[in-house]
N, C-alpha and C positions, 0 to 999 in steps of 0.2 A: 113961227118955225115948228114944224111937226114933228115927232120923236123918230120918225125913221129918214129926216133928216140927221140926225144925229147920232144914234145910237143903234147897235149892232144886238141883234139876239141870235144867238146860235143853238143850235137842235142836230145833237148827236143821236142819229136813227139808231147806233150801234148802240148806248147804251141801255142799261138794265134800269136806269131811271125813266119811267115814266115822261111822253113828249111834254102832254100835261102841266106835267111837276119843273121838267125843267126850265117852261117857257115864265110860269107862274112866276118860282122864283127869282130868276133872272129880273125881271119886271119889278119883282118887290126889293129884289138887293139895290137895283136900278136907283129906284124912289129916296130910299133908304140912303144912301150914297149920295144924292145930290143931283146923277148923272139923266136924272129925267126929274127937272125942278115942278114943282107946283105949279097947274096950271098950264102944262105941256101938252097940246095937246097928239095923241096917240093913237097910230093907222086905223082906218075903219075895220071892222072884223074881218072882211070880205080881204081886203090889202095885206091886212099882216097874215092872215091866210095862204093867200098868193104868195108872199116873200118867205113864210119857211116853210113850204111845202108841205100843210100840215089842214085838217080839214077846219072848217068856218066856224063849226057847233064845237069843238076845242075849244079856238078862240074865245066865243060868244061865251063858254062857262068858265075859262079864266078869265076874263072880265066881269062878268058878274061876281063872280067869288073877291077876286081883289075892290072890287068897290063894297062887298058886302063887309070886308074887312079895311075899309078906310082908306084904301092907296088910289082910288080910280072915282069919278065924278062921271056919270054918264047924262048927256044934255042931251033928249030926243030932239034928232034933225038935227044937231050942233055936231056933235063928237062924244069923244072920251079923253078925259084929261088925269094928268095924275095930281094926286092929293099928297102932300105930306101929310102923313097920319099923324107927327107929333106936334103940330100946330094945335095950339088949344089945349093940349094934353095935362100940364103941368099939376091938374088939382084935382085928373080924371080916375076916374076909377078902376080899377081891376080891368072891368069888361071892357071900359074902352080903350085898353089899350093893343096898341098894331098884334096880331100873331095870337090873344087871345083866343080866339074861335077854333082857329089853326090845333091847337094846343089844347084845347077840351075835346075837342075832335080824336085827334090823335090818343089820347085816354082815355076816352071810351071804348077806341077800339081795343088799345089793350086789357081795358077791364071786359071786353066782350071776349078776346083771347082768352082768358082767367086768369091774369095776374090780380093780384091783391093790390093793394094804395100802397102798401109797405114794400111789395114786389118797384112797384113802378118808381118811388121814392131814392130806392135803394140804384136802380139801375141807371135815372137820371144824376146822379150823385155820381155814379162812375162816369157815365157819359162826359158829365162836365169837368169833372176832374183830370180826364184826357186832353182836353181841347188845350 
């Protein structure tokens, strides 16, 4: 069974988030959740393409990004399947863990903004302190 037998991705044109970002996530809450198990395999670029109205080279670099980050297993000529990233994890380090990359990312860019470590520390501290 293939995951768009299953499971629904939606892509709000209206919003201020990124199509991108939204399809990303969705795919990783996805995994994360259960609701796309290990080993599912997940429409060709070309298809999921076609079904949110949204261009191929999208697709093609949210796929690549989610396998480079551990949720996506790409088999030339086979498919794309999803990975649980915390399979194996238990003894893993820092780096391997899911959202890593995601997250160094994300702080270099605000260290490219100019916030300081103690800026970024301080604001992540509130951030999570909301949730």
């Amino acid at each position: 069974m293939q995951a768009s037998d299953r499971v629904t991705i939606r892509v709000n044109m209206e919003s201020e988030v990124p199509i991108y970002v939204q399809v990303k996530n969705q795919i990783r809450y996805m995994i994360d959740r259960g609701k796309l198990p290990s080993g599912m395999q997940l429409p060709t670029v070309r298809d999921m393409a076609l079904q949110l109205g949204i261009n191929a080279n999208t697709v093609s670099r949210i796929y690549a990004d989610l396998e480079r980050e551990g949720y996506l297993s790409r088999k030339r000529g086979v498919g794309t399947f999803a990975v649980d990233p915390n399979e194996g994890h238990s003894a893993a380090g820092i780096d391997d863990l899911p959202g890593t990359a995601q997250l160094r990312e994300t702080i270099r860019q605000l260290l490219g903004l100019g916030y300081t470590a103690r800026q970024i520390q301080e604001l992540t501290g509130e951030i999570l302190g909301k949730e």
